[in-house]
N, C-alpha and C positions, 0 to 999 in steps of 0.2 A: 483711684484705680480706674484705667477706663476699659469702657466697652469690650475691647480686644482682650484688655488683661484679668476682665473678669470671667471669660469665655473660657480662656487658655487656662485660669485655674480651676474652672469648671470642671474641665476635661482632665485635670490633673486630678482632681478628686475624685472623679468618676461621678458627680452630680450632676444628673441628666434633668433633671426638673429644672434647674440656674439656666442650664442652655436653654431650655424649651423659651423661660420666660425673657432672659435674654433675647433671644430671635425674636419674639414678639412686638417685643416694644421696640426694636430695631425698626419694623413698618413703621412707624409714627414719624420716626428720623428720616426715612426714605421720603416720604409723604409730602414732611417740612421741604425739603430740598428741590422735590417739584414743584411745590406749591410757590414758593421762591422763585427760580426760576423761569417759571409760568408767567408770573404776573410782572416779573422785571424786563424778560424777552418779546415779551407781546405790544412793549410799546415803542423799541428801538425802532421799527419799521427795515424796511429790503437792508439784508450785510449778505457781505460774503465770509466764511472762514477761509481763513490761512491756515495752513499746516506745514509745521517741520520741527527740524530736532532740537531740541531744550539746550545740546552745547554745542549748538552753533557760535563762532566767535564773532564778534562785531564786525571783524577786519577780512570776511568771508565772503566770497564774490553773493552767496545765497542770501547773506544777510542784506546785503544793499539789495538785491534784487526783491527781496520779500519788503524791502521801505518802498521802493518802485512801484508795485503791483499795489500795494495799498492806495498810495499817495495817486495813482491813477483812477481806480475805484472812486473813491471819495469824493474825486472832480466830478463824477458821474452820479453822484447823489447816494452809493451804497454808503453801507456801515462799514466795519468790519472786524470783525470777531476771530478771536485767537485763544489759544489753551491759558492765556493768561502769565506764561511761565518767560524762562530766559530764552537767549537764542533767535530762532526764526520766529515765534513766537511775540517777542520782543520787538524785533525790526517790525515784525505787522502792525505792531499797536502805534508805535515811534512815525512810522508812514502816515496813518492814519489822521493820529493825534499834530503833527505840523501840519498837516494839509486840512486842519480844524473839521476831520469829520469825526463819525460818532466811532469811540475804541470800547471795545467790548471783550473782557477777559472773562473765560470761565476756567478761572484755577481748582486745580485740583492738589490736595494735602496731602504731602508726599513724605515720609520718613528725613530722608536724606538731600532732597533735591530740587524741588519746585517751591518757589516763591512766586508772588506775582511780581511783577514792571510795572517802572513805575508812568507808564505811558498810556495805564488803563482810565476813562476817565473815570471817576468816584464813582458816578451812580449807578455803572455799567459793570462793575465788579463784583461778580461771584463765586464762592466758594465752595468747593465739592467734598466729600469724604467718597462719593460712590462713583467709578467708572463710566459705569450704562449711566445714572440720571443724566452726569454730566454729556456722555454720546446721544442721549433722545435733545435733550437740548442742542446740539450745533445739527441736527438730523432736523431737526423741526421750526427752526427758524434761521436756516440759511437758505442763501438763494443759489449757492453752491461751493463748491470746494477747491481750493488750490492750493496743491499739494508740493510741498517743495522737500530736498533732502533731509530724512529721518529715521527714526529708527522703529523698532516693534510698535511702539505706541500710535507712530505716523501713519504705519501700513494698517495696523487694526483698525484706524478711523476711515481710510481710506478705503478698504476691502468691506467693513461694514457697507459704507453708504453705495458701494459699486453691486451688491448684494440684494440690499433693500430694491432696488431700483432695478434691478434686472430680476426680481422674483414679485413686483407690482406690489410691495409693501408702501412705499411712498412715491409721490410723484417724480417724473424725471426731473433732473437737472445737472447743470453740468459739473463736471471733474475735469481738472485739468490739473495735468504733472509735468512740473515745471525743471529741466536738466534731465535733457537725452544721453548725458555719461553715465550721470548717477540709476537713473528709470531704466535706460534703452535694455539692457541685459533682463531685467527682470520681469521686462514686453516681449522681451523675445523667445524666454522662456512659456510666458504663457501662452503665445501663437504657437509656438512649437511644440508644447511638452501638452499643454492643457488642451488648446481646439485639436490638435492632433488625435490626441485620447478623446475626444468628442464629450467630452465632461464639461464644456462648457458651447453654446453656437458663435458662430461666423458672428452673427450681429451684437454679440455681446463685447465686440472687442468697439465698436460703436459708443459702449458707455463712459469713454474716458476719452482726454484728446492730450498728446505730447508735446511740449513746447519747449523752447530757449531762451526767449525777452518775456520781459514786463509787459509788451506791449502787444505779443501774441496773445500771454497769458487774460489779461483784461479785457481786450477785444475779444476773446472768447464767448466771454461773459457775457458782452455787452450784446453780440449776437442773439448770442440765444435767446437775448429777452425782446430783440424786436419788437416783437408782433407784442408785444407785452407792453402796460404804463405802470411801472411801479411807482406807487404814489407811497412814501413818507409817512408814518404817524406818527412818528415822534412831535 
C-alpha cells in the first residue's frame, strides 16, 4: 500500500493518529528529495530551463523551435534543463543533447502521463514525487526561463518565477515567452485587465520579454548576462 493509500484509508476509518504519523515521516521524503537535488544541481554549472507542454507533437513548429533554442544555448556554454517529460520538454533535451551539451531533466511522477526522454543525460536525471521541491530546484539553479506553448503546469512555473522576482524573493532574471499567437492575448490581457486595475505596476510588465525565433529567444539570454562571466563547474 503506498503513502497515498494509506492516508486515504486513514481517513476512511476516521484514524487520525495514522494521519498525524503519516504527515510526519512524509518530511523525511521531502527532505531526501532536496537533498538530491541539491547536491546533483550544484555541479551542472549556468542552464537555462525550457518550458512547455508535455503533448506537444514532434512534427510541431514549437517543437523544432524548443530543439533550436537549446541547440543555440549550448554553443554558448549553457546547460539546459527541462521538466524531463514528453513534448517541448523533449525537443529541449534532444537540442541540447546533439549539440553535446549538458541535458538535465527534472521529471516529475505522474499517474497517467509523464515519463522521462530519453535525451536526459544519465547523471543529470531526477525524479520528483513533490511539485514545489521540483519548482525550488529550476527556481534555484537556472539562469532563466523560456517559455514556450503550454498548459496549467507551464503557466504555474512561469507565474511563479515572474512573482518571486517581482516581490525580491530571488534575484532577477530573465523570462522569455516564446509565440506571440499563442502568449500575445494573455499580454494583453494583463496590460489591460491587471495594470488597468493597478494590481500589478507599469514596470512589472518589464519582467518578461515576447519573442518569435530561436534566435530572439537565446540572444535574449545572452544579453542579459553581459556584464556577467559565467564560468562552468561542472
Amino acid at each position: 500500500m503506498t503513502s497515498d493509500e494509506k492516508i486515504r484509508s486513514a481517513f476512511d476509518n476516521k484514524d487520525w493518529h495514522e494521519i498525524k504519523v503519516t504527515d510526519s515521516w512524509q518530511i523525511f521524503k521531502i527532505m531526501a528529495e532536496f537533498v538530491d537535488g541539491f547536491e546533483k544541481l550544484a555541479k551542472i554549472g549556468p542552464c537555462v530551463s525550457i518550458f512547455g507542454s508535455a503533448r506537444t507533437p514532434t512534427d510541431n513548429k514549437y517543437y523544432k523551435l524548443a530543439e533550436d533554442i537549446a541547440r543555440l544555448l549550448t554553443e554558448r556554454g549553457y546547460g539546459v534543463i527541462s521538466g524531463g517529460g514528453p513534448g517541448i520538454m523533449e525537443a529541449a533535451n534532444k537540442g541540447a543533447y546533439e549539440a553535446g551539451g549538458k541535458s538535465v531533466g527534472l521529471n516529475i511522477e505522474l499517474p497517467f502521463e509523464q515519463f522521462h526522454n530519453k535525451y536526459i543525460d544519465r547523471d543529470k536525471l531526477l525524479e520528483f514525487d513533490y511539485f514545489f521541491v521540483r519548482k525550488v530546484m529550476f527556481m534555484k539553479y537556472s539562469q532563466g526561463f523560456i517559455v514556450l506553448p503550454g498548459g496549467f503546469g507551464t503557466m504555474d512555473e512561469m507565474f511563479e518565477a515572474i512573482t518571486l522576482i517581482q516581490t525580491g524573493k530571488i534575484a532577477r532574471f530573465p523570462i522569455v515567452l516564446v509565440g506571440s499567437e499563442y502568449w500575445g492575448g494573455l499580454l494583453d490581457w494583463v496590460e489591460n485587465h491587471m495594470l488597468d486595475a493597478k494590481n500589478i505596476s507599469p514596470e512589472d510588465l518589464n519582467l518578461y520579454r515576447l519573442v518569435d525565433t530561436a534566435e530572439e529567444a537565446a540572444e535574449h539570454i545572452f544579453r542579459f548576462y553581459d556584464k556577467y562571466v559565467l564560468k562552468p563547474n561542472f
